[in-house]
C-alpha positions as CSV (number, residue, x, y, z in Angstrom):
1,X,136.2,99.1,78.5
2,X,134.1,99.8,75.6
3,X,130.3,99.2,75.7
4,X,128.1,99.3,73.0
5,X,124.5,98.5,74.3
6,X,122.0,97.4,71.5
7,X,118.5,97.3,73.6
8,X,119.5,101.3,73.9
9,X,116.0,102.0,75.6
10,X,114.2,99.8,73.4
11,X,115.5,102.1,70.1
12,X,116.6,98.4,68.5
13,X,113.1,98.1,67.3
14,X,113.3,101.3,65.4
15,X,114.4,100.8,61.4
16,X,115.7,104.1,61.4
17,X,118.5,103.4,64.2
18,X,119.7,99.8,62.8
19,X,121.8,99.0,65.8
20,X,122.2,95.6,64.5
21,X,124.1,96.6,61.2
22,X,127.5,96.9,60.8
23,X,127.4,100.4,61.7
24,X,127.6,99.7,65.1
25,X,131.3,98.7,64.5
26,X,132.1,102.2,63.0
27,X,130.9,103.1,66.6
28,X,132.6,100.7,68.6
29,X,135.7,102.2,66.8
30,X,135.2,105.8,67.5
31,X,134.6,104.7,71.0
32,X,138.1,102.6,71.1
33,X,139.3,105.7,68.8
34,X,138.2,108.4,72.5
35,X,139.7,106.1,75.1
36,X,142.8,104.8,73.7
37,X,143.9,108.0,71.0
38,X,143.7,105.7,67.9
39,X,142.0,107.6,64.7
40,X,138.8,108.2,64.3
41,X,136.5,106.7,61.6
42,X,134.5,109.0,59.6
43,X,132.4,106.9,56.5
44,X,130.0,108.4,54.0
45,X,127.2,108.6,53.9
46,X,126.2,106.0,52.0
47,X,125.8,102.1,52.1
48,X,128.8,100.4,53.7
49,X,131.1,98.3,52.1
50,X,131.3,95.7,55.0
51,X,134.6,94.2,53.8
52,X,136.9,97.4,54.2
53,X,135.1,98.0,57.2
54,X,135.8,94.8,59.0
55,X,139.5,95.2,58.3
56,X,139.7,98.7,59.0
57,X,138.4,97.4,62.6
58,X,140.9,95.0,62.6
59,X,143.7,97.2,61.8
60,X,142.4,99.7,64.6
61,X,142.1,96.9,67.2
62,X,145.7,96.0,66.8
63,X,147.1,99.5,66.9
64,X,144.8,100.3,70.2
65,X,146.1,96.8,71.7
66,X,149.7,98.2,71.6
67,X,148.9,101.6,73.4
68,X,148.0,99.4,76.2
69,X,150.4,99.3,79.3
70,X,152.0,95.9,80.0
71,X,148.9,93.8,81.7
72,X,145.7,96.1,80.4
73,X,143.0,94.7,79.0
74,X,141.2,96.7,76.3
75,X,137.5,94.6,76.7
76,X,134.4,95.4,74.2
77,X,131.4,94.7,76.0
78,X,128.2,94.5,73.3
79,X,125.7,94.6,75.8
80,X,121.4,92.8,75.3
81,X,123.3,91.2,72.2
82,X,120.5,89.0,71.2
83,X,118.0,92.0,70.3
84,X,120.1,92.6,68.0
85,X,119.4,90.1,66.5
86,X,115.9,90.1,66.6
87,X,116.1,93.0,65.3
88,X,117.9,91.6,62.3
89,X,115.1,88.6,61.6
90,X,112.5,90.9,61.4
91,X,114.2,93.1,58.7
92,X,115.3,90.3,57.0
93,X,119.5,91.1,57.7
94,X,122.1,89.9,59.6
95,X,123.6,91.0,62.7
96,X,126.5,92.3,62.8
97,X,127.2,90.4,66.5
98,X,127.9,87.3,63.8
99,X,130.8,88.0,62.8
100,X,132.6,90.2,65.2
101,X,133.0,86.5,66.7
102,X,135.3,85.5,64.3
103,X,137.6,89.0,64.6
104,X,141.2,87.9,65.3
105,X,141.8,89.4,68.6
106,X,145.1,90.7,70.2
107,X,146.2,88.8,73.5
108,X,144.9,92.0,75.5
109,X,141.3,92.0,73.7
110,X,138.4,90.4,75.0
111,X,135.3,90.5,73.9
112,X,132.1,90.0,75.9
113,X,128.9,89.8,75.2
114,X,125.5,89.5,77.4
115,X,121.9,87.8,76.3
116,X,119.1,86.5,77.9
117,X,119.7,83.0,78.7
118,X,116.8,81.9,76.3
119,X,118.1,83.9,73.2
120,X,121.7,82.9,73.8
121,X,121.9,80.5,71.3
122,X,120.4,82.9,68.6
123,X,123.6,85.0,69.6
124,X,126.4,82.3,69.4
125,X,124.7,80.6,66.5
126,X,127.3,79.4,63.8
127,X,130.2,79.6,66.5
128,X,130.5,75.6,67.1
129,X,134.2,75.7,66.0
130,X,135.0,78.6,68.7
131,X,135.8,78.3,72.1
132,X,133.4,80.6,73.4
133,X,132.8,80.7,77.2
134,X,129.4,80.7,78.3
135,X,128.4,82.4,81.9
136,X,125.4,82.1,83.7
137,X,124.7,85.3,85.7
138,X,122.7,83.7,88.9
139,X,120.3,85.7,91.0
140,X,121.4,88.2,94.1
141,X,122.8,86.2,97.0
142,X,121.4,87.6,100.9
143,X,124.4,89.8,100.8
144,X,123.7,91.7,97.6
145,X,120.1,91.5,97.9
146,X,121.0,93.4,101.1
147,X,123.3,96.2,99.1
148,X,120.5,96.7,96.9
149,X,118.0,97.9,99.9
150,X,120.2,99.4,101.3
151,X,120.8,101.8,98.4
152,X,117.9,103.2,98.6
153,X,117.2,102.5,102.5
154,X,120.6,102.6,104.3
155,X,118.7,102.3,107.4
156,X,117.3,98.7,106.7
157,X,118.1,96.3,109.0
158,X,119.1,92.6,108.2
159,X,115.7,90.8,109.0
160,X,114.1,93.3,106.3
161,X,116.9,92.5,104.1
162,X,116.2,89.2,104.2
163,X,112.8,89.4,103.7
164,X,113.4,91.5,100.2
165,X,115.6,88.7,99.2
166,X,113.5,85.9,99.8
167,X,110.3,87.4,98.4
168,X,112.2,88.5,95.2
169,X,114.1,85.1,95.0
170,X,117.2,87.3,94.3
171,X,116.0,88.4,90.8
172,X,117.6,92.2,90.3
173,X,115.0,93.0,88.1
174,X,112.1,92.4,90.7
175,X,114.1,94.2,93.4
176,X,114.6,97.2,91.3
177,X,110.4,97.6,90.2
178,X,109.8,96.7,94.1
179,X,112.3,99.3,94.4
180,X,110.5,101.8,92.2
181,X,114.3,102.7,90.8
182,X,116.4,103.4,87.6
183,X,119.2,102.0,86.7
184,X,121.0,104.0,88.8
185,X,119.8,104.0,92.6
186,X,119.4,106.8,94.4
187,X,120.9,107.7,97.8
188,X,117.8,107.7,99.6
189,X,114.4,105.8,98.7
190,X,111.5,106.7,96.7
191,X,109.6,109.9,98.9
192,X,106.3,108.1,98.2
193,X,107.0,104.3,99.1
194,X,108.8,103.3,102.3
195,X,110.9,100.4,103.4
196,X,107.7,97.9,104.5
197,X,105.8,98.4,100.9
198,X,109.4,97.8,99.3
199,X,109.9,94.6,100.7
200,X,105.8,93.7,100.4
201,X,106.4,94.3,96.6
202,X,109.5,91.9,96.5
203,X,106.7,89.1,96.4
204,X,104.9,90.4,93.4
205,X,105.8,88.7,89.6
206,X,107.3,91.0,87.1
207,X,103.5,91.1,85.7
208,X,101.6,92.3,88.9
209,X,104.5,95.3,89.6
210,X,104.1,96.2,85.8
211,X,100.1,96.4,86.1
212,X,101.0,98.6,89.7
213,X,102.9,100.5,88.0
214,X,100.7,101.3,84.6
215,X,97.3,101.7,87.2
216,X,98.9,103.7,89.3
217,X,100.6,106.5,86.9
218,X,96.9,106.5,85.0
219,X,95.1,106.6,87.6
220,X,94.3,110.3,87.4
221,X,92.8,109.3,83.5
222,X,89.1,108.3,84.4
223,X,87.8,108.0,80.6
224,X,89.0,104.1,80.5
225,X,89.4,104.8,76.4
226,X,91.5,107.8,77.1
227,X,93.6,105.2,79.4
228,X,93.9,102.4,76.5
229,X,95.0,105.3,74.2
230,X,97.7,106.5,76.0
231,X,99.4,103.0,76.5
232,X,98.4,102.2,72.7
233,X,100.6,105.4,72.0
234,X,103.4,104.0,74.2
235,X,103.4,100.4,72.8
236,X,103.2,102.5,69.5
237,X,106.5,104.7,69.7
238,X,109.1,104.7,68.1
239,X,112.1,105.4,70.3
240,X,113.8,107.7,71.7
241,X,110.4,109.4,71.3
242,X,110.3,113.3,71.6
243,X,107.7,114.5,74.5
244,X,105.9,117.2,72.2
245,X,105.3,114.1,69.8
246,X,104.0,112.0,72.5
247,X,102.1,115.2,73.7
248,X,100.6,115.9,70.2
249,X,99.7,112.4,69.8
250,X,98.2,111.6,73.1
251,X,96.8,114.7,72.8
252,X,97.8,116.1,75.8
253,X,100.3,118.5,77.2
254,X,104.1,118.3,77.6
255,X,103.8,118.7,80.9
256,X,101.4,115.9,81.5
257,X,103.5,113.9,79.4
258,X,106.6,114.4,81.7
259,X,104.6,114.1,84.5
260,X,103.0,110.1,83.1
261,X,107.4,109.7,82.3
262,X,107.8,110.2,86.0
263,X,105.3,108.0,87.2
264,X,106.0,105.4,84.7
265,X,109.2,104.9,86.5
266,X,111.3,102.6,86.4
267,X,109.6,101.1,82.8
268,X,110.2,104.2,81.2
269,X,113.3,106.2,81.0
270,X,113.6,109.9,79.6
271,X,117.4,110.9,78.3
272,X,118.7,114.0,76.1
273,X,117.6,111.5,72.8
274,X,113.8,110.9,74.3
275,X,111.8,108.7,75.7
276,X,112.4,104.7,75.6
277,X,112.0,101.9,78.0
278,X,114.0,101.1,80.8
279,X,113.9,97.8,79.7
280,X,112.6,94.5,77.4
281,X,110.0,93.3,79.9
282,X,108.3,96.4,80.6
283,X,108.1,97.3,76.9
284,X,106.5,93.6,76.3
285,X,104.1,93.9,78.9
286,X,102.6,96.7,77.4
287,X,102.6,95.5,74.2
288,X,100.8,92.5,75.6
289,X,97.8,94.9,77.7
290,X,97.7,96.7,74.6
291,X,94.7,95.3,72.1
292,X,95.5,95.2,68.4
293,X,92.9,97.5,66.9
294,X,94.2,100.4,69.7
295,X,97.5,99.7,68.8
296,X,97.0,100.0,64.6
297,X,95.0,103.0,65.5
298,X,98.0,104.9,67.7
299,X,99.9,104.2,64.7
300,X,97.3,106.0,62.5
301,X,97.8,108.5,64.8
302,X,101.3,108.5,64.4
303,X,101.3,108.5,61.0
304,X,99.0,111.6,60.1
305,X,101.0,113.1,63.0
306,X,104.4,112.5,61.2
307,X,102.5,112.8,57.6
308,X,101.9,116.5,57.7
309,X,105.5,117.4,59.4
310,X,107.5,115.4,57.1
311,X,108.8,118.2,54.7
312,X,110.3,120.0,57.5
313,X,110.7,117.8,60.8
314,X,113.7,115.0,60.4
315,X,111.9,113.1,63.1
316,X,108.9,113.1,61.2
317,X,110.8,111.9,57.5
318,X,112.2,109.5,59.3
319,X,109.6,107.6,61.2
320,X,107.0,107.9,59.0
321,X,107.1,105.0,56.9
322,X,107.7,102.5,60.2
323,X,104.5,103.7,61.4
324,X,102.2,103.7,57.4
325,X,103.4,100.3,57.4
326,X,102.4,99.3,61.0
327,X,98.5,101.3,60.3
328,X,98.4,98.2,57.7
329,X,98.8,101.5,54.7
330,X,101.6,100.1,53.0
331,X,100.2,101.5,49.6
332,X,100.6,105.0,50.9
333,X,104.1,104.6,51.9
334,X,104.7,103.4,48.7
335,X,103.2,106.7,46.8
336,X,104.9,108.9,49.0
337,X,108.8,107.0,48.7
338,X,107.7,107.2,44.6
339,X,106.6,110.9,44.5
340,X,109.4,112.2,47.0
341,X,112.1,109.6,47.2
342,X,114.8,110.9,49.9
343,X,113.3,112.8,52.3
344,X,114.7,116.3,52.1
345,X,114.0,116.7,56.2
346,X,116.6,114.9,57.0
347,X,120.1,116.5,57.1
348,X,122.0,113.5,58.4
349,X,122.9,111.4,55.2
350,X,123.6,108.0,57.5
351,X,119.7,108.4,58.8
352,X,117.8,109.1,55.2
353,X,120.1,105.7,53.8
354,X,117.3,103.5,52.0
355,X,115.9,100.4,54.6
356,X,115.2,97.4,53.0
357,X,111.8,95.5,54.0
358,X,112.3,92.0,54.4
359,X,111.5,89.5,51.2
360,X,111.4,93.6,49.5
361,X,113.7,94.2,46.2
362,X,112.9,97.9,45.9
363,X,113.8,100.4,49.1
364,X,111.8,102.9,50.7
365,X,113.4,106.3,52.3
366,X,110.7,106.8,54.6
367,X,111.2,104.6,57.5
């Protein structure tokens, strides 16, 4: 199996990533390239020319297909498929999800991808002449709502089981924020909630555990600006975030950034690349407790953060622009991509590409 997963902690939203251009393909084929000893793909760094690149995956997809043993499956899973595509409508491009429907697939090739149920038609869009089958994914039945207590509480007997399932209607999502978890559960519960809280917090909506969650990991901020700021800054971020940006920003220290990571847990995530979100609805209910004059300022902050680093932190060339544009100071992004034009920060070619603003004829390096 091949996955590609294009929430990726919430880094869909960021221009510089584009995870729903077709350079998620050139992926996808270095990943099939790893598992089944096909070639690699190596493309300039430049502007892709879709056309060769859609047959070169083609090509490749065949030739991997006939390394398979006799009744393998090679299966390319693209994973939260419709923000992609959201994050194609707001730049004004097209997803590259699209048209990997209409690849011609070997026998032992399947393609799935996964969507919320109310995006789904965003996703399949243009695909009424395909026989596409379309699976809902229900709730946890008693049984797997059971498994999932019992990953973190092996110890929990069945009437407690029960109890989490009802409460949480089966919804994995609920279960994992009553849970406090990651993706990933560990072998033994949280040290600082035990079984009888767990299956209290099964009754909560989505809403009340993300408020829980944000009040408790401030709760050590008393200045109630302060507070706003540092969720501003959050709903701000371009991600993966770096924690001494987020430290600088906030104006705090790294540790106490790391330490407001931890306690954010499970709605934020902290990987080799950064800082994102563990997932869509967290990132939206912050977005939604944040007020719009905290948010523009965070990305003022931002901004004259990444505006003095820019000559000499990649980070900083290449997030700057997202974040002149969201401070409403479009005219200085526009000086700066006149005066400098590429950024020289940035040694990786693919990331200092121009981006296109939607309804925009002229390009802009920063951002």
């Amino acid at each position: 199996m091949v996955a590609y997963d294009c929430y990726a902690a919430g880094d869909y939203k960021n221009p510089a990533e584009a995870r729903h251009s077709p350079r998620a393909i050139v992926q996808i084929i270095n990943e099939i390239a790893l598992r089944a000893g096909t070639l690699p793909l190596v493309v300039r760094d430049a502007l892709i020319d879709e056309g060769p690149l859609w047959q070169q995956f083609q090509d490749r997809l065949a030739v991997a297909a006939g390394t398979l043993p006799t009744g393998a499956l090679l299966v390319i899973v693209i994973d939260a498929a419709d923000n992609s595509v959201t994050a194609a409508h707001r730049l004004g491009e097209r997803s590259f999800v699209h048209r990997l429907w209409r690849i011609a697939l070997p026998d032992n090739v399947r393609l799935v991808m996964t969507a919320r149920s109310g995006r789904r038609t965003d996703v399949i869009v243009g695909t009424d002449d395909m026989r596409i089958d379309q699976v809902d994914i229900p709730a946890f039945d008693l049984a797997a709502s059971g498994d999932m207590l019992r990953a973190a509480f092996p110890a929990a007997d069945d009437e407690r089981c029960a109890a989490f399932h009802h409460r949480s209607r089966g919804f994995a999502r609920v279960q994992a924020y009553a849970l406090g978890l990651t993706d990933t559960p560990p072998a033994t519960g949280p040290a600082d909630i035990d079984l009888d809280q767990v299956v209290e917090r099964a009754g909560q909506q989505l809403s009340e555990l993300f408020d829980d969650v944000l009040d408790t990991a401030l709760a050590t901020i008393e200045d109630p600006d302060a507070r706003r700021e540092q969720v501003a800054v959050l709903a701000a971020m371009a991600r993966p975030a770096r924690v001494a940006t987020l430290a600088s920003v906030m104006g705090t220290g790294e540790d106490s950034v790391d330490w407001l990571i931890h306690d954010l847990a499970p709605g934020l995530l902290l990987t080799s690349d950064g800082v994102g979100f563990c997932d869509e609805d967290f990132e939206q209910h912050v977005h939604d407790v944040v007020d719009g004059t905290d948010l523009a300022r965070a990305h003022e902050r931002f901004a004259d953060y990444f505006s003095a680093r820019r000559h000499t932190d990649d980070e900083a060339a290449r997030l700057l622009g997202e974040h002149l544009f969201n401070a409403g100071r479009g005219r200085q992004l526009v000086d700066v991509v006149l005066a400098e034009g590429v950024p020289t920060a940035i040694p990786d070619g693919l990331r200092a590409r121009p981006r296109r603003r939607p309804g925009s004829t002229s390009t802009a390096s920063y951002g």
